[in-house]
C-alpha positions as CSV (number, residue, x, y, z in Angstrom):
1,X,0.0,0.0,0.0
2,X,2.9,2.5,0.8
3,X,4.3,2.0,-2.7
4,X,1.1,2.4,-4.3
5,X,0.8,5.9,-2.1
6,X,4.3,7.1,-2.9
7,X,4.1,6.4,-6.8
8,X,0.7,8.3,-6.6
9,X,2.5,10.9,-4.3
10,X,5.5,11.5,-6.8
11,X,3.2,11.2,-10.0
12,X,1.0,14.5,-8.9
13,X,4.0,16.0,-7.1
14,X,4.9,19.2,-8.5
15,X,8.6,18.3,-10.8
16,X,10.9,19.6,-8.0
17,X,9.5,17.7,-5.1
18,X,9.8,14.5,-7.2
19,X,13.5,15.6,-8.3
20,X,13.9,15.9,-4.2
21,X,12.1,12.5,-3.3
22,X,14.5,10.7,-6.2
23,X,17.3,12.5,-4.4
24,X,16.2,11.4,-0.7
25,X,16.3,7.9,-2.5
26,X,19.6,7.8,-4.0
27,X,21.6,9.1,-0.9
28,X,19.8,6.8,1.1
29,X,20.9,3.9,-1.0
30,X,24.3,5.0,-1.3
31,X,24.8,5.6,2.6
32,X,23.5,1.9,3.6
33,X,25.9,0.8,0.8
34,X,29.0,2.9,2.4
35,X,28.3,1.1,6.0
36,X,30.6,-1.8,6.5
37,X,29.2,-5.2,7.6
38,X,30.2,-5.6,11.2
39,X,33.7,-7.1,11.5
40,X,34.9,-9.7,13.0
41,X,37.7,-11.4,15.5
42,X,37.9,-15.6,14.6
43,X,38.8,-17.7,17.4
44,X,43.1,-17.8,16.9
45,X,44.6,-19.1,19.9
46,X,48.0,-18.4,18.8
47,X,47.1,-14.9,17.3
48,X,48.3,-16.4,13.7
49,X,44.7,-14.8,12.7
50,X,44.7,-11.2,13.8
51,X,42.9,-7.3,12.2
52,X,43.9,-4.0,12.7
53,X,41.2,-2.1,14.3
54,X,41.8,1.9,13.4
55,X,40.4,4.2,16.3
56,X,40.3,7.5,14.8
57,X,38.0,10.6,16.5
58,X,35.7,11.1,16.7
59,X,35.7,7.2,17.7
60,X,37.2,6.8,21.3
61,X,36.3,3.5,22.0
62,X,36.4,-0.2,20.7
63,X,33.5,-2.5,21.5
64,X,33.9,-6.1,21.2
65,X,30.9,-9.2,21.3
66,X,30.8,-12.4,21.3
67,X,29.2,-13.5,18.4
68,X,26.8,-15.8,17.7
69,X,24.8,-12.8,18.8
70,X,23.1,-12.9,22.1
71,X,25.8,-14.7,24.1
72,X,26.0,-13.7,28.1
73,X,27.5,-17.5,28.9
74,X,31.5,-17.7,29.3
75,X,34.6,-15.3,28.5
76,X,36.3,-14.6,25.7
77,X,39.8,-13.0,25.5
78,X,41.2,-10.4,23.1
79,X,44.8,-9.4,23.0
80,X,46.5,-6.2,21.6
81,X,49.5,-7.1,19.8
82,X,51.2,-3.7,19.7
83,X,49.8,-2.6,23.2
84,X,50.2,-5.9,25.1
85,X,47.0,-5.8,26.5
86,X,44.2,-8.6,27.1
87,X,40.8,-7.8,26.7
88,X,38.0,-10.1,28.5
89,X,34.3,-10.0,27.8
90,X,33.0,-11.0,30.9
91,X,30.6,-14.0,31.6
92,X,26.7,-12.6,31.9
93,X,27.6,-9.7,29.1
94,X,27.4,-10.1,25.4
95,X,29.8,-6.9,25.3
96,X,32.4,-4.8,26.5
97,X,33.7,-1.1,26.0
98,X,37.6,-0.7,25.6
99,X,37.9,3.2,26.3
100,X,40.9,4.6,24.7
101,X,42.8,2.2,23.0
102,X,46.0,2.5,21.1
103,X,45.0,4.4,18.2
104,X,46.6,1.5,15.9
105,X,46.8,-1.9,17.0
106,X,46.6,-5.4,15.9
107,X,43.8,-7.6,17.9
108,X,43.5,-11.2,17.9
109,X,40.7,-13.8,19.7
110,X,43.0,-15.7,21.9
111,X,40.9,-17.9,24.7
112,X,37.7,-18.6,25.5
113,X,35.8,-20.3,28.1
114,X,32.6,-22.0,25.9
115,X,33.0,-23.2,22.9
116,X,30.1,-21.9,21.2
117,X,31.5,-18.4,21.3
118,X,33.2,-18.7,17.8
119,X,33.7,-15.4,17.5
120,X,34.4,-12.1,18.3
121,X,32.7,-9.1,16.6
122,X,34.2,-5.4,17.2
123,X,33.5,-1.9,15.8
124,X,35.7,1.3,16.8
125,X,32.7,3.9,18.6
126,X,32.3,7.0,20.1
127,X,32.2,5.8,24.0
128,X,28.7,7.0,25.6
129,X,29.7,5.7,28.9
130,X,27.5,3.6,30.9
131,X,28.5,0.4,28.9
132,X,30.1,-3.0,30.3
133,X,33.8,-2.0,30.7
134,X,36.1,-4.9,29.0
135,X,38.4,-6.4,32.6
């Protein structure tokens, strides 16, 4: 029915709103095209599989999940190659917040405590505070 509407809507529109609305379209399209597909850490206990994660402002933050999405049970554990950190995602959380991280490090899935957790999904973020903190 809402096609039906917005054909009718763009056939009587006056030549400049349709112009507009064709617009509105197009940059839609293109933005959800320009979004990546969340990334992923696989489970590499030697850290022979590891990606970069780029933290560049007006992101702040890195937040990691354990993926197959929703997933409180067990741990997981991420380590920071350049920074020599570990990461854990905490049993009874899906997620964690690493605030300020090294700008430009390599990160690798290194333990976990349940093996369904085959994965590790991350995205650099703008930190709103309030979320899990990674231990």
């Amino acid at each position: 029915m809402s096609r039906i509407t917005t054909t009718f809507t763009l056939q009587t529109a006056p030549r400049g709103k349709k112009i507009a609305a064709r617009l509105l379209i197009a940059i839609s399209s293109i933005i959800a095209t320009a979004i990546p597909a969340a990334a992923q850490l696989v489970f590499s206990s030697d850290c022979r599989n590891h990606q970069p994660i780029a933290v560049a402002p007006p992101q702040n933050a890195i937040l990691f999940t354990k993926q197959p999405v929703p997933h409180p049970n067990g741990t997981a554990s991420i380590f920071a190659i350049n920074g020599l950190d570990t990461y854990v995602i905490p049993a009874g959380a899906n997620s964690c917040v690493v605030a300020a991280p090294h700008a430009n490090d390599n990160y690798c899935f290194i333990a976990r405590n349940d093996n369904t957790i085959d994965g590790v999904g991350f995205a650099p973020i703008q930190n709103p505070g309030g979320l899990t903190a990674c231990q």
